[in-house]
N, C-alpha and C positions, 0 to 999 in steps of 0.2 A: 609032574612036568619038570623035565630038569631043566637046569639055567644054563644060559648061555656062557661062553667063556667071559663073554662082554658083562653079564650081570654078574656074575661071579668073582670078577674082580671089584665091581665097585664098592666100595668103602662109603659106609654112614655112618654119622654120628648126630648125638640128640641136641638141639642149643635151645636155652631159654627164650621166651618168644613173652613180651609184656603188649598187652592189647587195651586200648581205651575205646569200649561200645557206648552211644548212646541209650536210652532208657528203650526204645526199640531192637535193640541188638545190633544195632548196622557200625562197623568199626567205623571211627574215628581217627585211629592213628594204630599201628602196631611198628614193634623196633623188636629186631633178633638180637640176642646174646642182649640181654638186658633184664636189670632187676629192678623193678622201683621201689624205693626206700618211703611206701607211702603209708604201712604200719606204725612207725616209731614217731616220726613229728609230723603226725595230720596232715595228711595231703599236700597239695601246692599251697605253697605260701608266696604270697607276694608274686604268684604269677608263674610262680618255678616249682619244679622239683629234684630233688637228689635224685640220679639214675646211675647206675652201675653199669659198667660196659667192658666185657673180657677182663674184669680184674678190678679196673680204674674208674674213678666216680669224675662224673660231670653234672650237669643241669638239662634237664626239657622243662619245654613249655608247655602248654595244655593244647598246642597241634602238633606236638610229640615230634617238635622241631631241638634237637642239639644245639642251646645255644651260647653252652659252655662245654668246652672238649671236658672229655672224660680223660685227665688226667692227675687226679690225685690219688690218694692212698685211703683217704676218707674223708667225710663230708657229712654239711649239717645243713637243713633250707634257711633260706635267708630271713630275715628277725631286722626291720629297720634300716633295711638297705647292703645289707652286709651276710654274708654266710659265713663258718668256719669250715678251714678246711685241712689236709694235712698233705704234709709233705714227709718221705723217712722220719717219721717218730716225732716231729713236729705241727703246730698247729698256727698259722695266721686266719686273716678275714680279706675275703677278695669281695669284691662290685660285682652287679649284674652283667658286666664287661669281660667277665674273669680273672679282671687284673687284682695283682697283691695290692689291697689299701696298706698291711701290715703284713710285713714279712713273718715266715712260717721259723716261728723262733721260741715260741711256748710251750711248754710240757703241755698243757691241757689248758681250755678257752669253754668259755660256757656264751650263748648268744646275748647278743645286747638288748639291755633293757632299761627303757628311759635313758637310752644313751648313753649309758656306761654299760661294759662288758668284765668277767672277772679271768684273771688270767694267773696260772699258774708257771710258777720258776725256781726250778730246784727245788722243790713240796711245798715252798711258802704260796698263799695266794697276794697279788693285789688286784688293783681295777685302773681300767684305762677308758680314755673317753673317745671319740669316735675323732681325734686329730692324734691316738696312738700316742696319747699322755697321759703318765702315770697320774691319776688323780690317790690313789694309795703305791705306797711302794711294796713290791711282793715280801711281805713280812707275817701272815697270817696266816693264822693253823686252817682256817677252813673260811668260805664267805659263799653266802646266797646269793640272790640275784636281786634288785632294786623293786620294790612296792612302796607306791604312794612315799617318792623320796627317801627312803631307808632300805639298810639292808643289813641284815645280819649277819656278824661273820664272830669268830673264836680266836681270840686271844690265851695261851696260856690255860686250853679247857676250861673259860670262863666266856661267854656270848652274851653279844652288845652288839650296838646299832651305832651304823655311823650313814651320814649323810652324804651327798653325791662330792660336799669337796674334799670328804677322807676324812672330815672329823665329826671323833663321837659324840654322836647327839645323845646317848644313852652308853654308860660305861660297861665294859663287861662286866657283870657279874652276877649270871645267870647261871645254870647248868645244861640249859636246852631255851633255844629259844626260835619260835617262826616268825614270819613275815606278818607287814603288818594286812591286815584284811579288814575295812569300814573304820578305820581311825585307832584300832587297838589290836594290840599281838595277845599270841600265850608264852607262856616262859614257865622255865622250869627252876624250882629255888628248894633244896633240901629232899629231893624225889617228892614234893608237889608240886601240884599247877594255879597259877593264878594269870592276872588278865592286866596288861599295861596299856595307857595310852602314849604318846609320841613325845610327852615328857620324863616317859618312865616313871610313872608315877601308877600307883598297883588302885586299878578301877575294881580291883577283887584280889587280895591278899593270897598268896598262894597257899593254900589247904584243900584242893580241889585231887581226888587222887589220877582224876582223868578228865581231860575238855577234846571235846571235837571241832573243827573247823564250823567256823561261823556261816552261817547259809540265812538270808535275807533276817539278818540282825541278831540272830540267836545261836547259841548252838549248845549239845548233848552235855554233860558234866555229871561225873560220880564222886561220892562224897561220902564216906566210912561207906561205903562198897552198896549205895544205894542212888540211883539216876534221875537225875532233874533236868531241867532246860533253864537256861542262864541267858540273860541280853547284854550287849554291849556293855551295861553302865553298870554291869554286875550284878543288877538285880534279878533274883528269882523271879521266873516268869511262870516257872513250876517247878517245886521246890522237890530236891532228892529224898524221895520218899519209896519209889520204884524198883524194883530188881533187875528190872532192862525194860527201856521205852521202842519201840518201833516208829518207823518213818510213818509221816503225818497224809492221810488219804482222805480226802472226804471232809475235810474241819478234825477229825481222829484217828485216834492212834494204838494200838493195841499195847498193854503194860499188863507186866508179871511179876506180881507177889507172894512171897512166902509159896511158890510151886503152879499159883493159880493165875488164871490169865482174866485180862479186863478190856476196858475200852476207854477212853478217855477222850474230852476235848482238849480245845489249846488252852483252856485255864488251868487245864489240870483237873478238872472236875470229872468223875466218872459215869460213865452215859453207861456203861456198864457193869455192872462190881465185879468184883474177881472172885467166882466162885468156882470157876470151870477149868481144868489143866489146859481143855484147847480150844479158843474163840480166835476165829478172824475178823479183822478189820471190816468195817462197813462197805459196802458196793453196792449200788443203784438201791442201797437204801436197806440192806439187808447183811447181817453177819451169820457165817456159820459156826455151829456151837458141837463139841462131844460132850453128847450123856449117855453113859453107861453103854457105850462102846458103839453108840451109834451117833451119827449126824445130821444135824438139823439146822434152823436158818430163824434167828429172831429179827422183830423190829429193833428201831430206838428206844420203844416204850419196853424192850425186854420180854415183848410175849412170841410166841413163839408164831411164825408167819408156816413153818414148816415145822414138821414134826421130827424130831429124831429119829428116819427108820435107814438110813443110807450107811454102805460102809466105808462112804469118802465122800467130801464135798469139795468144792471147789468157789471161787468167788464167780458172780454172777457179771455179765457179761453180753451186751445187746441182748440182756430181756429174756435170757437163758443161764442153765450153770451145770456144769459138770457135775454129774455124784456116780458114783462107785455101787454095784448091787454085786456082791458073788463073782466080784475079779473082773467086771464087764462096767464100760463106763456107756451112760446116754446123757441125758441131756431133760432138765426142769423145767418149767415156767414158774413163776412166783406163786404160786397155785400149790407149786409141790405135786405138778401133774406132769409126767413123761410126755414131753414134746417128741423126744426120741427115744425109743428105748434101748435097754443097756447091752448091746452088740459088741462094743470094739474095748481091743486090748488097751488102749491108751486114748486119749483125746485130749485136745486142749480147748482152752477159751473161745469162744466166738469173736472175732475179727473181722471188719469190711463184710458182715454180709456168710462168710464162709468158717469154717473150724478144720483143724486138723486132726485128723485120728488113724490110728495105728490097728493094721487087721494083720492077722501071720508075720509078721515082721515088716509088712511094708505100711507106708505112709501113704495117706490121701487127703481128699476136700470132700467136707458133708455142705448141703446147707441147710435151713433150719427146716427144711422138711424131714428128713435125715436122709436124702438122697446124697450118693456121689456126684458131684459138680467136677472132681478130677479122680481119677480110679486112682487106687492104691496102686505104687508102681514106683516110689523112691526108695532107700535107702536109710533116710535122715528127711525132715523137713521140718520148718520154720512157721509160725500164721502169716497170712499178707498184711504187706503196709506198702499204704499206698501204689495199689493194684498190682505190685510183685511180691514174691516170695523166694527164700533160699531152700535149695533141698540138692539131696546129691544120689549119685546114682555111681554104682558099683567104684565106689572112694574121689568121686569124681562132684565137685563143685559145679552147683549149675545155679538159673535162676527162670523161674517160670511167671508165666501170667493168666488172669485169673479161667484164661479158657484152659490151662493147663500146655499153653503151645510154650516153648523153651523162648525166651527171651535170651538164652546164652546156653548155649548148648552146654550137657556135664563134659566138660573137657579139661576141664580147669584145676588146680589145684588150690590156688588160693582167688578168690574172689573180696574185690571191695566195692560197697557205695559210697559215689560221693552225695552233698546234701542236693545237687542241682539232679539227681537221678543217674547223671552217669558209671558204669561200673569200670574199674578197672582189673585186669585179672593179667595172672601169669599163668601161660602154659609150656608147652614144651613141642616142640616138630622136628622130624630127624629130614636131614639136612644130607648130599652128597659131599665126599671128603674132595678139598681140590687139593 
């Protein structure tokens, strides 16, 4: 059918179109020519977020109401009352109002924390407090951001702490040093690591050749090239004796020695020896083990609950578990009895009730009978949580629920959730030229 001279002239083009649905799919707010910057710093903060409009960044609200114009160069969400923003190669902090608290005067601005912010001038850093007063004057090779009253910053390729009035509570002379986290930092002295408290005073002498971030009082440490776990006050809590420890699942943790794998609790004591190249970690009470190129599933007590006849396993998962037969995956019961048998190219874990698994290249939903709950028919897909799922269809982002009906249609290119359920997504719609 040909077009008219009328169709024939009109002019399209394509604009970014940012959508905020509810967890039913029903929009909320959508805005054209709009990109939300809600990848980089976590969503709305403090009620706002950074949005991008034909070029220029402003603020919406969570009813995708504009209520800071889009007009800076670049922007950060607000941290304490305050955003940074920029202006031509400059950087101030405006109010919820949009107005300049501090004029756009700084090389580079990092957000406020406990009240002070770090700002750069001509490559020195200092810090200013939230009345746009130098509490350090810009003199510093480098500085972090404030934790528990300190903050680390580099003098001279030497790192020390100094305190919110700009003086150093700890001198530099570190070679690397972080922030403090539960009342002690790590620092780095001679290419090792050791562990200070807020007097700088060494709660673990640095000979450590590696420390990880502390997580509820402990954290990972290697030591002539063997891994332990280490507490606040420096003391072994499991001493480096390991070749590499794994994250802790169950009260255990899977550990590898001299080539063989094991099982450990938090004392460090072995619930399982290392005798095996490949053991996994404990789940609803059961590890799976390789012997002699096959896979199986012991207790705690180390006897075997399954036998080694599988050519893959998987960890066990509402009362089921993946294993591998001849390139085909189904599905065990603790029994070591096929619940499902081994049909599908790919499958994962059991989830809410349902599992995903892969037949000819597409994706579906089994349930524990091994029926289809959603026919194979995506592209890519995800398991459910909390009664949605992600999966995409011909390069297309979507989001479904558990009948398999689209809770957002694949139209999408990038999809996010927020924690209250709602998704936000950016698409694209071609638009008449005026």
């Amino acid at each position: 059918m040909e077009k008219s001279k009328e169709q024939a002239s009109t002019q399209w083009h394509m604009v970014p179109v940012t959508v905020l649905k509810d967890p039913n799919g029903t929009v909320i707010w959508e805005i054209e020519n709009c990109t939300i910057d809600t990848f980089k710093e976590g969503n709305f903060s403090e009620g706002l977020v950074a949005a991008e409009v034909d070029g220029k960044w402003g603020y919406i609200d969570k009813e995708g109401q504009l209520v800071i114009e889009p007009k800076f160069d670049g922007a950060e969400n607000f941290y304490e009352g305050f955003a940074a923003v920029e202006i031509d190669g400059k950087w101030g902090f405006i109010d919820k109002e949009g107005q300049f608290v501090f004029e756009p005067i700084f090389d580079l601005i990092r957000n406020f924390s406990e009240g002070l912010a770090c700002v750069e001038v001509d490559g020195k850093w200092g810090i200013i407090d939230k009345e746009g007063r130098f509490v350090i004057e810009p003199k510093l090779g480098w500085i972090t951001y404030f934790s528990e009253g300190l903050a680390a910053v580099e003098v001279d390729r030497k790192w020390g702490y100094v305190d919110r009035e700009g003086r150093f509570a700890i001198a530099p002379k570190f070679n690397w040093a972080y922030n403090f986290s539960d009342g002690v930092a790590r620092v780095s002295v001679g290419g090792k690591w050791g562990i200070i408290d807020k007097e700088g005073r060494f709660v673990y002498e640095p000979k450590l050749d590696l420390i990880g971030e502390f997580s509820e009082g402990t954290a990972r440490v290697k030591v002539n090239g063997k891994e332990g776990i280490i507490n606040r006050e420096g003391q072994f809590v499991i001493e480096p004796m390991f070749d590499l420890i794994g994250e802790f699942y169950e009260g255990t943790a899977c550990v590898e020695v001299d080539g063989k794998e094991g099982i450990i609790n938090r004392e460090g004591q072995f619930v399982i020896e290392p005798k095996r190249r490949f053991t996994g970690n404990f789940s609803e009470g059961l590890a799976y083990v390789k012997v002699d190129g096959k896979w199986g599933y012991i207790d705690r007590e180390e006897r075997f609950a399954i036998e080694p006849k599988f050519d893959g396993a998987g960890y066990f998962s509402e009362g089921l578990a993946c294993v591998e037969v001849e390139d085909k995956c189904g599905y065990i019961d603790k029994e070591g009895r096929f619940v499902i048998e081994p049909k599908f190219d790919w499958a994962d874990d059991f989830s809410e009730g349902l599992a995903c698994v892969e037949v000819d290249g597409r994706y579906g939903y089994i349930d524990k009978e091994g029926q289809f709950f959603i026919e194979p028919m995506f592209d890519r897909a995800d398991n459910f949580s909390e009664g949605t799922a992600y999966a995409e269809v011909d390069g297309m982002q979507c989001v479904i629920n558990r009948e398999g009906q689209f809770v957002i249609e694949p139209k999408f290119r990038i999809l996010h959730q927020f924690p209250n359920g709602n998704f936000i997504c950016t698409t694209a719609r071609f638009k008449e030229k005026t």
